[in-house]
SETIVEX-729101 format. One record per residue: y, z, x of N, C-alpha, C, CB in turn; chain; residue in three letters; residue number from 1. Coordinates in Angstrom, 2 decimals, decimal comma. Glycine has a CB too. Layout:
REM residues N
+---------+---------+---------+---------+---------+---------+---------+---------+---------+---------+---------+---------+-----+------+-----+
|    n_yy |    n_zz |    n_xx |   ca_yy |   ca_zz |   ca_xx |    c_yy |    c_zz |    c_xx |   cb_yy |   cb_zz |   cb_xx | mol | type | seq |
+---------+---------+---------+---------+---------+---------+---------+---------+---------+---------+---------+---------+-----+------+-----+
|       Y |       Z |       X |       Y |       Z |       X |       Y |       Z |       X |       Y |       Z |       X |   A |  ALA | NUM |
...
+---------+---------+---------+---------+---------+---------+---------+---------+---------+---------+---------+---------+-----+------+-----+
//
This chain:
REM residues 65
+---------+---------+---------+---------+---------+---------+---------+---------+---------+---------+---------+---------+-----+------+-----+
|    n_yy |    n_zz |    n_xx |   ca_yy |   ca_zz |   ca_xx |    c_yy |    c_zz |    c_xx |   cb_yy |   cb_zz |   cb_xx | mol | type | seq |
+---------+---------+---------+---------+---------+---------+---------+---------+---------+---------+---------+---------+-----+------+-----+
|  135,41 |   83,00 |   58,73 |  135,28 |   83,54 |   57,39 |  135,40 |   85,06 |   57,41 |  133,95 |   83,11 |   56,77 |   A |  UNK |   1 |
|  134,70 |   85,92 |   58,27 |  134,53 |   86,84 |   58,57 |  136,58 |   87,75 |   58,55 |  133,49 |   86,52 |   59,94 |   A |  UNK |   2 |
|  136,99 |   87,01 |   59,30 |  138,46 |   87,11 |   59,53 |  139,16 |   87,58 |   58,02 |  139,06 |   85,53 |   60,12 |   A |  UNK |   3 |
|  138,89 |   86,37 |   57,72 |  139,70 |   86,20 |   56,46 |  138,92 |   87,64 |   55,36 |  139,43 |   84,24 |   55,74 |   A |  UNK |   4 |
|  137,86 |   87,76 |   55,45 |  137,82 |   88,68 |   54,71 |  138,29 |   90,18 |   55,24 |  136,60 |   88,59 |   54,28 |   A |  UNK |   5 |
|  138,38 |   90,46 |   56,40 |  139,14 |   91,41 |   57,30 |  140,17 |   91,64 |   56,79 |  139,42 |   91,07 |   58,55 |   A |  UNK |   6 |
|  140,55 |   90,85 |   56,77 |  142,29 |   90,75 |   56,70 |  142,37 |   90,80 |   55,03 |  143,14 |   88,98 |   57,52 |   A |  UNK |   7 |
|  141,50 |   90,31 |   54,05 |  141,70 |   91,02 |   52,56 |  141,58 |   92,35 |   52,38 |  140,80 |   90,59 |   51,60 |   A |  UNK |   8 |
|  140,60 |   92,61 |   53,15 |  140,31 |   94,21 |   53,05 |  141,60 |   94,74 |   53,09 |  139,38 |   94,90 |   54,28 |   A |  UNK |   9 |
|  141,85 |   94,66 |   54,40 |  143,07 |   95,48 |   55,02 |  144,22 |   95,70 |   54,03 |  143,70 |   94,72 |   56,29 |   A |  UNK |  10 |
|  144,25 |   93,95 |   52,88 |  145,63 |   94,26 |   52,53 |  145,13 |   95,27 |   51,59 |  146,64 |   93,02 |   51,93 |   A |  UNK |  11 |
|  144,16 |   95,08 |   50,57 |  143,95 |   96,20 |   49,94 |  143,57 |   97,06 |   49,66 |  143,90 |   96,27 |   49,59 |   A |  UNK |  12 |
|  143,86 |   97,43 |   51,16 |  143,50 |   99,07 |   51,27 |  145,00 |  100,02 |   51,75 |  142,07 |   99,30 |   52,70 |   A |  UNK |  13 |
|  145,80 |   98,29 |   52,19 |  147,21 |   99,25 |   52,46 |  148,02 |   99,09 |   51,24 |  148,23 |   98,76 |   53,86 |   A |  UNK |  14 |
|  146,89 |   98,53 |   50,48 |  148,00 |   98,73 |   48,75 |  147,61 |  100,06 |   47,78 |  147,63 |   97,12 |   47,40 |   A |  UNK |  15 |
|  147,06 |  100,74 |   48,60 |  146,68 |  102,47 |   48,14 |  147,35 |  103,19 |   48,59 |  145,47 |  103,14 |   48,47 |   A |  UNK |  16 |
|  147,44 |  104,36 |   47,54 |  147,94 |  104,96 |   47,94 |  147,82 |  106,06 |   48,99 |  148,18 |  105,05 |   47,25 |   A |  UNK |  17 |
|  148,67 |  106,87 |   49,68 |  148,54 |  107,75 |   51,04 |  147,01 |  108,31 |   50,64 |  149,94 |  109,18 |   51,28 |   A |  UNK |  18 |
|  146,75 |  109,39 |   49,85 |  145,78 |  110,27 |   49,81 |  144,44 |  108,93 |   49,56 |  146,12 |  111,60 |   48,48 |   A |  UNK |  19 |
|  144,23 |  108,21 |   48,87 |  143,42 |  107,23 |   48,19 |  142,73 |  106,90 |   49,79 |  144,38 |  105,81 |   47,18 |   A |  UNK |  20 |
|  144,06 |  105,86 |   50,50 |  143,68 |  105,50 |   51,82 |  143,21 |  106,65 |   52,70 |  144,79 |  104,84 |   52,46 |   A |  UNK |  21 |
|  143,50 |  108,12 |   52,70 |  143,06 |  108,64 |   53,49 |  141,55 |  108,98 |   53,39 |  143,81 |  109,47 |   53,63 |   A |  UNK |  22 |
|  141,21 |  109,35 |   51,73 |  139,71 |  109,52 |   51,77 |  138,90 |  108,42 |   52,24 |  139,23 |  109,81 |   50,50 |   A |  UNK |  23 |
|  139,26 |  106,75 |   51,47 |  138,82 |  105,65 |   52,52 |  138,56 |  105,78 |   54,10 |  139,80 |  104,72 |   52,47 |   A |  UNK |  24 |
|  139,25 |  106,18 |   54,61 |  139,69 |  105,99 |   56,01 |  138,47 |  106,98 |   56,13 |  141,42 |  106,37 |   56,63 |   A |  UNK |  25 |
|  138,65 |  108,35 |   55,64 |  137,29 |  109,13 |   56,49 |  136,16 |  108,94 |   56,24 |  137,14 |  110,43 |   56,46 |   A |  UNK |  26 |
|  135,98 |  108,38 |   54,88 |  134,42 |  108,13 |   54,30 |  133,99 |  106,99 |   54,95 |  134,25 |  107,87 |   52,65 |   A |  UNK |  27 |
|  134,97 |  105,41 |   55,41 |  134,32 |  104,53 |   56,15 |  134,52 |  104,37 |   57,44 |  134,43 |  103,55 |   55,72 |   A |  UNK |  28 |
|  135,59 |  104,79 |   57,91 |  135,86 |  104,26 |   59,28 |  135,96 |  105,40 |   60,50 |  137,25 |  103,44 |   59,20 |   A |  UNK |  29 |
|  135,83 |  106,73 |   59,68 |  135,00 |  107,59 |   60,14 |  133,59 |  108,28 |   60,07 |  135,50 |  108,12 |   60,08 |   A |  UNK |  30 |
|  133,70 |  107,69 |   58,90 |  131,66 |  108,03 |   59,10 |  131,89 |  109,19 |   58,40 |  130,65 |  108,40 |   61,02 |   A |  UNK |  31 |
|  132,68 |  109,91 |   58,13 |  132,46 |  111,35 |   57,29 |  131,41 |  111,38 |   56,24 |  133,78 |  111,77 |   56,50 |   A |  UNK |  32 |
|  130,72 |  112,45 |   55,87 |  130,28 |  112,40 |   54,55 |  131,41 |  112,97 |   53,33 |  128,94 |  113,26 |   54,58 |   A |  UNK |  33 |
|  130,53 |  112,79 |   52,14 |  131,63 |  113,20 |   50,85 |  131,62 |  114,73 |   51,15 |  131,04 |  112,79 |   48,98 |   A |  UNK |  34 |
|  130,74 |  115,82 |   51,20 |  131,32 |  117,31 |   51,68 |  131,63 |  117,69 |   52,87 |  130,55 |  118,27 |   51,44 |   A |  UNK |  35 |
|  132,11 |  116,31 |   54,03 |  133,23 |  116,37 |   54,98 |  134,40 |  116,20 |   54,45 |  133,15 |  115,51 |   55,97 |   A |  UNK |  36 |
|  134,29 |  115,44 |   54,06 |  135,95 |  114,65 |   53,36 |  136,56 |  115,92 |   52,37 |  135,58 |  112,80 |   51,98 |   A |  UNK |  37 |
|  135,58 |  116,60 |   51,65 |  135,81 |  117,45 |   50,27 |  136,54 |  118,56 |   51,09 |  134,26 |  118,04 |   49,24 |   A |  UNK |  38 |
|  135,58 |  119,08 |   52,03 |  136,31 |  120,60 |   53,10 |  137,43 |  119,95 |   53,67 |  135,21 |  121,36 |   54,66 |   A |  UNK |  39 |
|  138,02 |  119,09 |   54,47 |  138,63 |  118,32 |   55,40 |  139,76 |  118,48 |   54,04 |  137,85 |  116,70 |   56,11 |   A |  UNK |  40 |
|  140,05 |  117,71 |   52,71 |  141,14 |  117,57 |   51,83 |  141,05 |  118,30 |   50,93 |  141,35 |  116,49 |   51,36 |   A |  UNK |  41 |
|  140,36 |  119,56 |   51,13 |  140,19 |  120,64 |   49,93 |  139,61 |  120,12 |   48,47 |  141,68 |  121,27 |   49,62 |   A |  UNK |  42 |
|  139,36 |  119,49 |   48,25 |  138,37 |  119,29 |   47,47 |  136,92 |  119,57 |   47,03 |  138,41 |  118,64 |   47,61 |   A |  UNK |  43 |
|  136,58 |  119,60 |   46,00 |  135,04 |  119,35 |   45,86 |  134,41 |  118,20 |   45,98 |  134,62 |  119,67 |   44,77 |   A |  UNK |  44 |
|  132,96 |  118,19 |   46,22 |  132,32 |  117,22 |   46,32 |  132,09 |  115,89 |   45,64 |  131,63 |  117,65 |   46,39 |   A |  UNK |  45 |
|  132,15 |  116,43 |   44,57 |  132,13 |  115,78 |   43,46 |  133,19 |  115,12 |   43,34 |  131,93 |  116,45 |   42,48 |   A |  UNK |  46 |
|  134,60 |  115,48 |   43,16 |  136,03 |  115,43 |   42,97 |  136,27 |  113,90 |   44,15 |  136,92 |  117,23 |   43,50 |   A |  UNK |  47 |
|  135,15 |  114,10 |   45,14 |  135,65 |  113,05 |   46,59 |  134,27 |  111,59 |   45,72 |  134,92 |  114,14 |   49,16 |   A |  UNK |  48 |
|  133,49 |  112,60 |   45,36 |  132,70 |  111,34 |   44,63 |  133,51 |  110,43 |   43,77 |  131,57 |  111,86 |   43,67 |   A |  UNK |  49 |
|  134,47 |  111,29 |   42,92 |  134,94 |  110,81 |   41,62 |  135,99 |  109,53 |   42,12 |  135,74 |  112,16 |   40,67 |   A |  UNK |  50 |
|  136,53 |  110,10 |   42,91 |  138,31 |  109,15 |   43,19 |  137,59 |  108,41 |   44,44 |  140,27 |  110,42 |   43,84 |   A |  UNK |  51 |
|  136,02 |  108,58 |   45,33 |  135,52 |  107,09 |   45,92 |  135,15 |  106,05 |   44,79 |  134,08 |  107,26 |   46,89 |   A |  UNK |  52 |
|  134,69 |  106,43 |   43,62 |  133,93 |  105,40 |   42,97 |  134,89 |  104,37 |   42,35 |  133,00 |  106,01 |   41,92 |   A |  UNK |  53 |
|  136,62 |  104,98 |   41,77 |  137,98 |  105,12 |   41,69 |  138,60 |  103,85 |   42,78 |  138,39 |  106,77 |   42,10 |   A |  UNK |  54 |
|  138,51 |  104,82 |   43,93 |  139,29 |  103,43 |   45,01 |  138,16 |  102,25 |   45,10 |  139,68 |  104,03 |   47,03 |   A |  UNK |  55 |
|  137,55 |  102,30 |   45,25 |  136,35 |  100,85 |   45,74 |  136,29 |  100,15 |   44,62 |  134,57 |  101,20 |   46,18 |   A |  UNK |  56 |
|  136,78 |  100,77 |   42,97 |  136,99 |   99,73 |   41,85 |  138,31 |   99,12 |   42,17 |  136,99 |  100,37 |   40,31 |   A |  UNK |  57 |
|  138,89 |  100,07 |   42,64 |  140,14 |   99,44 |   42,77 |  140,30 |   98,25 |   44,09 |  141,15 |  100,66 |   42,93 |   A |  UNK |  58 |
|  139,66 |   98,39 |   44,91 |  139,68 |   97,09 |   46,05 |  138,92 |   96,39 |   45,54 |  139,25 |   97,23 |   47,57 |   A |  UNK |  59 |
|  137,77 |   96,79 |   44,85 |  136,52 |   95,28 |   44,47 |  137,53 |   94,41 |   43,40 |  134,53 |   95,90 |   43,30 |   A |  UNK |  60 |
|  138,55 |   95,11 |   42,62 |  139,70 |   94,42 |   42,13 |  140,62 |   93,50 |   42,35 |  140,20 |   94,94 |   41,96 |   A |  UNK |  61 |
|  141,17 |   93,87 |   44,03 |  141,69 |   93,28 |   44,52 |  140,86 |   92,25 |   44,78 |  142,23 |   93,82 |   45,27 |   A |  UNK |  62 |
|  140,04 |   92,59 |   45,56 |  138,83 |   91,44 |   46,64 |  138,82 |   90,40 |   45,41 |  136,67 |   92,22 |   47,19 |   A |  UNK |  63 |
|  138,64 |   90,11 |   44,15 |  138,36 |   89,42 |   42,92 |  139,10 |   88,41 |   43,17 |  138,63 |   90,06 |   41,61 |   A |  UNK |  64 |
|  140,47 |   88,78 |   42,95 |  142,07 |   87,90 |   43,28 |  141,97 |   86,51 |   43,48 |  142,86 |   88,36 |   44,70 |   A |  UNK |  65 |
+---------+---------+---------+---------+---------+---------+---------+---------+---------+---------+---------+---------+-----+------+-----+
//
């Protein structure tokens, strides 16, 4: 079971776009915090708050499917 949800993730997270997937990528699978990610892609803090709360609607979307 575990698998199968792996492998949903994955697809929709490679159905984002470049920048989308990249804040993903540092906020979970690097462990960054949001004013790592913000300095790291020039952003503000907030701004990395805004477009996480943004992508994770957008996969809990997918995950629905």
């Amino acid at each position: 079971m575990r698998s199968i949800e792996n492998e949903l993730l994955r697809q929709a997270v490679a159905l984002l776009k470049e920048d989308e997937r990249q804040l993903i990528l540092l906020r979970f699978w690097q462990e960054c915090s949001q004013s790592q990610v913000a300095e790291l892609l020039g952003l503000s803090q907030q701004a990395v708050s805004y477009r996480e709360r943004n992508i994770l609607g957008k996969i809990k979307k997918f995950l629905k499917k």
